[in-house]
C-alpha positions in Angstrom: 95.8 3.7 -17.8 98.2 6.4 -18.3 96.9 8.2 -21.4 100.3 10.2 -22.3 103.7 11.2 -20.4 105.5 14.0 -21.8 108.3 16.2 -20.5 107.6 18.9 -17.8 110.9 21.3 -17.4 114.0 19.7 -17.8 113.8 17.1 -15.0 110.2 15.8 -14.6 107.5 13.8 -16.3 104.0 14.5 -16.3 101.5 11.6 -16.5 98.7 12.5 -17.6 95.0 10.4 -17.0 93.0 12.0 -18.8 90.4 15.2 -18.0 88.0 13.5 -16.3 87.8 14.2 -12.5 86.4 11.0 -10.9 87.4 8.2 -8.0 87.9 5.2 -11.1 90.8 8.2 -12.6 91.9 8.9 -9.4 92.6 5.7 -7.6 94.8 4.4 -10.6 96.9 8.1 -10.5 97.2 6.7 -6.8 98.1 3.4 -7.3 100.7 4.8 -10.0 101.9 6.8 -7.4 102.3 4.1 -4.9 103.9 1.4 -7.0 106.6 3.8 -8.3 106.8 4.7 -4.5 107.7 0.8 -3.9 109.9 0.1 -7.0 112.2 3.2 -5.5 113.1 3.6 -9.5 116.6 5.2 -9.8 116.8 8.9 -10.0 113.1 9.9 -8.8 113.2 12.3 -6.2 109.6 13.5 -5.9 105.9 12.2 -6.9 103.2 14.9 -7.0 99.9 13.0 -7.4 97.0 15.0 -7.9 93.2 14.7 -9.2 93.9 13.2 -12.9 97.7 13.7 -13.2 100.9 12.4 -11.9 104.7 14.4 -11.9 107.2 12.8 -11.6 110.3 14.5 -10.5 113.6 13.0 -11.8 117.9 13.8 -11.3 119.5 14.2 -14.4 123.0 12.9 -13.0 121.2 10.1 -12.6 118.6 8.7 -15.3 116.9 10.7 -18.3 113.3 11.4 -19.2 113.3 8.3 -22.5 114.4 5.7 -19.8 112.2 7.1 -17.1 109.1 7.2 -19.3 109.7 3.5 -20.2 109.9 2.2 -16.9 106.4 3.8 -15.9 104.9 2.6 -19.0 106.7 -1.0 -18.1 105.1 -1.2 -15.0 102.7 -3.7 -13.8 100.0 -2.8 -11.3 98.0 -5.0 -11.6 99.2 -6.5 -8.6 100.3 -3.5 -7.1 99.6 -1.4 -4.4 96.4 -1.2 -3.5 94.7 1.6 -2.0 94.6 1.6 1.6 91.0 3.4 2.4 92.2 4.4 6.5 88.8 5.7 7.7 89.0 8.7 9.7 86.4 11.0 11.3 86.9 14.8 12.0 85.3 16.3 14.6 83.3 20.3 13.3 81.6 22.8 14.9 79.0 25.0 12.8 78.6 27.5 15.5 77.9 31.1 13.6 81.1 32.3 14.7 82.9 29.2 12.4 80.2 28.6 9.6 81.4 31.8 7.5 79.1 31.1 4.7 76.2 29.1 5.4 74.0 31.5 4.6 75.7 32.2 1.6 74.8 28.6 0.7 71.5 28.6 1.4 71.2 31.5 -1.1 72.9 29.7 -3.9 71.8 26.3 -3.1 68.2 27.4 -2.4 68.6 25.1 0.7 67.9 25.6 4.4 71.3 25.2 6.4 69.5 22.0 8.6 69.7 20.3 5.1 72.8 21.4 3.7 74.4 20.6 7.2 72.2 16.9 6.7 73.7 15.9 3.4 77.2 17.1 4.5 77.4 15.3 8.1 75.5 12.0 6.3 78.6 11.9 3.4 81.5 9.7 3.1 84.2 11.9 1.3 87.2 10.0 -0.9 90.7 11.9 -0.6 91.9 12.9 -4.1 95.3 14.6 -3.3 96.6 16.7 -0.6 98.0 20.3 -1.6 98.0 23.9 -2.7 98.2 24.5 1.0 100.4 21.8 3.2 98.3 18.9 4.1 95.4 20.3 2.9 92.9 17.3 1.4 90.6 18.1 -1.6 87.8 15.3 -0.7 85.5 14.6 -3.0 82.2 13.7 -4.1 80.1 16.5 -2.5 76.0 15.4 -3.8 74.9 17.8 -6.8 72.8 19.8 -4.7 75.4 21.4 -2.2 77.8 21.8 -5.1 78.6 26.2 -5.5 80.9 28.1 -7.1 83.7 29.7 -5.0 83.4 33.5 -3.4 83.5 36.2 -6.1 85.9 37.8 -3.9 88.5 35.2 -1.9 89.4 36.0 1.8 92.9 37.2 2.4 92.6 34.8 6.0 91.0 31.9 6.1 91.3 30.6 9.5 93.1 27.5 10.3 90.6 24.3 10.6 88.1 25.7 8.3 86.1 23.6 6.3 84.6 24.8 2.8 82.6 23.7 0.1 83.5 24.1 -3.4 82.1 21.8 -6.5 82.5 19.2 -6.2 84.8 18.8 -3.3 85.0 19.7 0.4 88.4 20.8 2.0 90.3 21.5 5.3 92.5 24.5 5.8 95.6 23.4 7.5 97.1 26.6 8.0 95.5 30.3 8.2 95.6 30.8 4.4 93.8 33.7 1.7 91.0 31.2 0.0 87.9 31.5 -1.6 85.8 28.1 -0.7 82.6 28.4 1.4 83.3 28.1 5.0 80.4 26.2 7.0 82.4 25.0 10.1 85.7 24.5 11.8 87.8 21.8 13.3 89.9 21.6 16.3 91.8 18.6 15.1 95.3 19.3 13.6 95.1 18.2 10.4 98.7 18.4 9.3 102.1 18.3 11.9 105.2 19.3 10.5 107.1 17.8 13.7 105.8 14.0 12.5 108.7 14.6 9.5 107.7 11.2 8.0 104.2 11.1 7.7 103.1 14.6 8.5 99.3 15.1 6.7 96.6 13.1 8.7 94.8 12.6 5.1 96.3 11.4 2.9 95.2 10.9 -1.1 92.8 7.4 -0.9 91.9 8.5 2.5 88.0 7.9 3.3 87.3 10.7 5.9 83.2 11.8 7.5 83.1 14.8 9.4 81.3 14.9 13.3 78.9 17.3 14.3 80.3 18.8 17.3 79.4 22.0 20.2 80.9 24.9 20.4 82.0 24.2 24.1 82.8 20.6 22.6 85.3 22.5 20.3 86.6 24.5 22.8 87.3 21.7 25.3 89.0 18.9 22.4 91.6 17.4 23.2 93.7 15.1 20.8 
């Protein structure tokens, strides 16, 4: 449960779940997230879920951070939402022009790329939270052994579509963006759509996405 909620700014809570990063922590920030979501509780105006926390965003002219903080600790979820777990695959090419930093990896993982590409492509990855970058899913559990640290020196541009490797988690840039993950492929599947105003992020938080090994001419030629 919700280990402690205490004020953030003048108009937000922040729920916090404790410090460890896992799926148990992570589906009950979500389910939080969701049932608060479908209570439509007067004056929230935002949610931001992420890997252990929860802010909630709240107008002033409207409710107040004592009667806010009851309701959340009042809620029952038991038999709330649950989580939905859409499956979705995404198609990458690991030509050299796109996998940035294999060999990178293979130095700090002491790994030949054919296996690091093996345990990736064989993975089924949870979606923890969507952000930093618009759309952009931090999917987690990446095995032990393909788990590095980020570059000592980030990118200024990260291309749009990339996929890197950090920790624990893999990631898709959904814009051309300075980062510093390890890059070993890229998509061509749009990953976020600002025009679909409702539901723009393909992944969303609870998400189960695999990634596709795909050709270079296959990546060149996708169509949605």
């Amino acid at each position: 449960m919700i280990k402690n909620i205490s004020n953030l700014g003048d108009a937000a809570l922040y729920c916090d779940f404790g410090k460890e990063v896992n799926k148990d922590t992570n589906i009950l920030v979500i389910r939080y997230f969701k049932s608060i979501q479908k209570k439509n509780i007067l004056g929230v105006n935002n949610l931001t879920p992420s890997y252990n926390k929860l802010i909630v965003s709240f107008d002033l002219q409207k409710t107040n951070f004592k009667t806010l903080k009851k309701e959340i600790e009042n809620l029952d979820i038991a038999d709330g939402e649950s989580i939905s777990n859409k499956k979705i695959e995404i198609p990458v090419c690991c030509d050299e022009n796109f996998s940035l930093d294999i060999k990178r990896l293979e130095e700090k993982l002491k790994m030949k790329h054919e296996k690091i590409y093996e345990n990736f492509f064989n993975k089924e990855f949870f979606c923890y939270m969507t952000g930093f970058i618009a759309g952009m899913p931090f999917l987690g559990d990446l095995d032990k052994n393909l788990r590095a640290k980020r570059l000592e020196t980030p990118r200024v541009k990260v291309p749009k579509g990339s996929v890197g490797l950090t920790e624990q988690f893999a990631n898709i840039y959904t814009f051309d963006s300075p980062g510093g993950w390890n890059i070993i492929g890229n998509t061509p599947m749009n990953i976020f759509d600002s025009s679909k105003e409702k539901n723009p992020n393909l992944i969303n938080p609870g998400d189960l996405v695999s990634f596709r090994n795909i050709t270079k001419d296959q990546y060149l030629n996708y169509d949605e």
